[in-house]
C-alpha positions in Angstrom: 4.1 25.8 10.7 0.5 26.3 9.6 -2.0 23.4 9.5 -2.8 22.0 6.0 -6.8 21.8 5.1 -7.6 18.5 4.1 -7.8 19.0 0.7 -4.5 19.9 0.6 -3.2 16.7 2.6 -5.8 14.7 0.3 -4.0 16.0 -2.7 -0.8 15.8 -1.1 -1.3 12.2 -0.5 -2.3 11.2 -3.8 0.5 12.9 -5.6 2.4 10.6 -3.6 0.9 7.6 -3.8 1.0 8.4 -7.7 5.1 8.8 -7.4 6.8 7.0 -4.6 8.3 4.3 -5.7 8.6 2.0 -2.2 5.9 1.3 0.7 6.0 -0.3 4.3 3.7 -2.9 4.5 2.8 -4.2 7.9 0.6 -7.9 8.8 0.4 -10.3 11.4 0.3 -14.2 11.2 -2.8 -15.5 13.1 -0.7 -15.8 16.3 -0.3 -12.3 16.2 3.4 -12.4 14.8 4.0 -9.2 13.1 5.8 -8.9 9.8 7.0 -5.6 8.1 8.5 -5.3 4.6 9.4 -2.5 1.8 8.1 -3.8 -1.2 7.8 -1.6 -4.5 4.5 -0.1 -5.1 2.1 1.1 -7.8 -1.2 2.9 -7.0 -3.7 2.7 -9.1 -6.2 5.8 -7.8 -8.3 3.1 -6.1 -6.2 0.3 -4.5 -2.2 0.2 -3.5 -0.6 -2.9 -5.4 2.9 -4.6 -4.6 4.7 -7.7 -5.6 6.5 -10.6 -3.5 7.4 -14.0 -3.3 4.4 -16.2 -2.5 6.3 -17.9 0.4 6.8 -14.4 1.8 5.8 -14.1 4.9 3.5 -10.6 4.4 1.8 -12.9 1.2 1.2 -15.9 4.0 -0.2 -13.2 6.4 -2.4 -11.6 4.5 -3.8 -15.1 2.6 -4.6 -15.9 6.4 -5.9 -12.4 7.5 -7.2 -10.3 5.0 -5.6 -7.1 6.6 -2.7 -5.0 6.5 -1.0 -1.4 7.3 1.0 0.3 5.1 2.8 3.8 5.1 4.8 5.6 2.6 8.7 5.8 3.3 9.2 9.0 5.0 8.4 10.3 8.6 8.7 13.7 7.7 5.7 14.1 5.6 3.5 11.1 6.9 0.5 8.9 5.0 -0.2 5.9 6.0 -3.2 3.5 5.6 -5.3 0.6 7.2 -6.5 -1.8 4.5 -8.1 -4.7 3.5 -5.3 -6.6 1.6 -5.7 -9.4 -1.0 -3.5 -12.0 -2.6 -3.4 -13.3 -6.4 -0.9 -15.2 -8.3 1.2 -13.5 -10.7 -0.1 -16.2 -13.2 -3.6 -15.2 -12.9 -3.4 -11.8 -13.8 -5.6 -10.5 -16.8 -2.9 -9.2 -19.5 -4.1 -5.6 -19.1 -3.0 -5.8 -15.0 -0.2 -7.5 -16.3 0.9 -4.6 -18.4 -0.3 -2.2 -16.2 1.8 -3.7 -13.2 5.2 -4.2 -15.5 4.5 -0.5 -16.5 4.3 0.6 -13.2 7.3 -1.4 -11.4 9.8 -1.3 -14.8 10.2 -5.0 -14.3 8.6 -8.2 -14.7 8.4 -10.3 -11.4 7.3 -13.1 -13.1 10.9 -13.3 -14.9 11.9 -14.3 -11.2 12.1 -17.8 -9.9 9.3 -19.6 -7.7 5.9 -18.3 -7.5 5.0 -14.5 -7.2 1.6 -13.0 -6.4 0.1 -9.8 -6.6 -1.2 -7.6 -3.2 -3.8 -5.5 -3.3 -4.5 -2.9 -0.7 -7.8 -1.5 -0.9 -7.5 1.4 2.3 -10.0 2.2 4.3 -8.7 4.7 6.3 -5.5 6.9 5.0 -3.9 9.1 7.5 -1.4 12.7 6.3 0.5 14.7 8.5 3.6 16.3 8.5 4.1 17.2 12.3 2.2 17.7 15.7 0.2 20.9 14.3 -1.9 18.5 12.0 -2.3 15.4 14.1 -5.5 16.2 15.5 -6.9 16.6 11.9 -5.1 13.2 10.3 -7.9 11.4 8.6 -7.7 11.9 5.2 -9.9 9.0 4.2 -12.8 7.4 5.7 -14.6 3.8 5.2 -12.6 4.2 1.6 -14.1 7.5 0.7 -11.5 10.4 0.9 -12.9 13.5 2.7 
């Protein structure tokens, strides 16, 4: 199988961030306790954005640490990301996120019980590949620019 350029993989990427439906998120507590969850996503051409349960432990890690991992559900066709990760309450949200984010997930998390927030990914690096022939030439995105 022939290498993709980057541009491919960088449009490759987006297309999927712009579709998939689910993303891995991985964080560690302080202690260095890791924590990995599938959470439903919605990209936003900027900054990956998912929903969860404020006493979830990925919200709690990221509250303390300001970072995260993520990667798109399927090994076959890789992109995955390092990024600095935020936390807001559900309740704070400006009505146009709100819409945007109901839009986007087809449900309203703040319909659920207890308190829900709002994660933000912004990457900084994103990394395609879809077998060993590409993995020397991963890096699709650099300090948040995509190359």
């Amino acid at each position: 199988m022939q290498a993709r350029d980057t541009a491919t993989r960088v449009a490759d990427a987006q297309r999927r961030l712009d579709s998939e439906a689910n993303i891995w998120i991985a964080t560690s507590s302080r202690s260095g306790e890791p924590h990995l969850v599938a959470l439903s996503l919605w990209w936003d051409g900027t900054a990956l954005m998912a929903t969860t349960p404020a006493n979830n432990p990925v919200a709690r890690n990221i509250a303390a640490t300001s970072v995260a991992r993520a990667s798109l559900p399927d090994a076959e066709d890789v992109v995955t990301m390092k990024a600095t990760a935020s936390i807001t309450l559900l309740t704070d949200l400006d009505t146009e996120r709100s819409a945007a984010m109901v839009a986007a997930l087809g449900w309203d998390p703040r319909d659920e019980d207890g308190e829900w927030v709002l994660i933000t990914l912004i990457p900084d690096l994103i990394w395609s590949w879809n077998g060993l022939h590409e993995d020397a030439s991963r890096t699709i995105m650099r300090h948040g620019v995509w190359l």
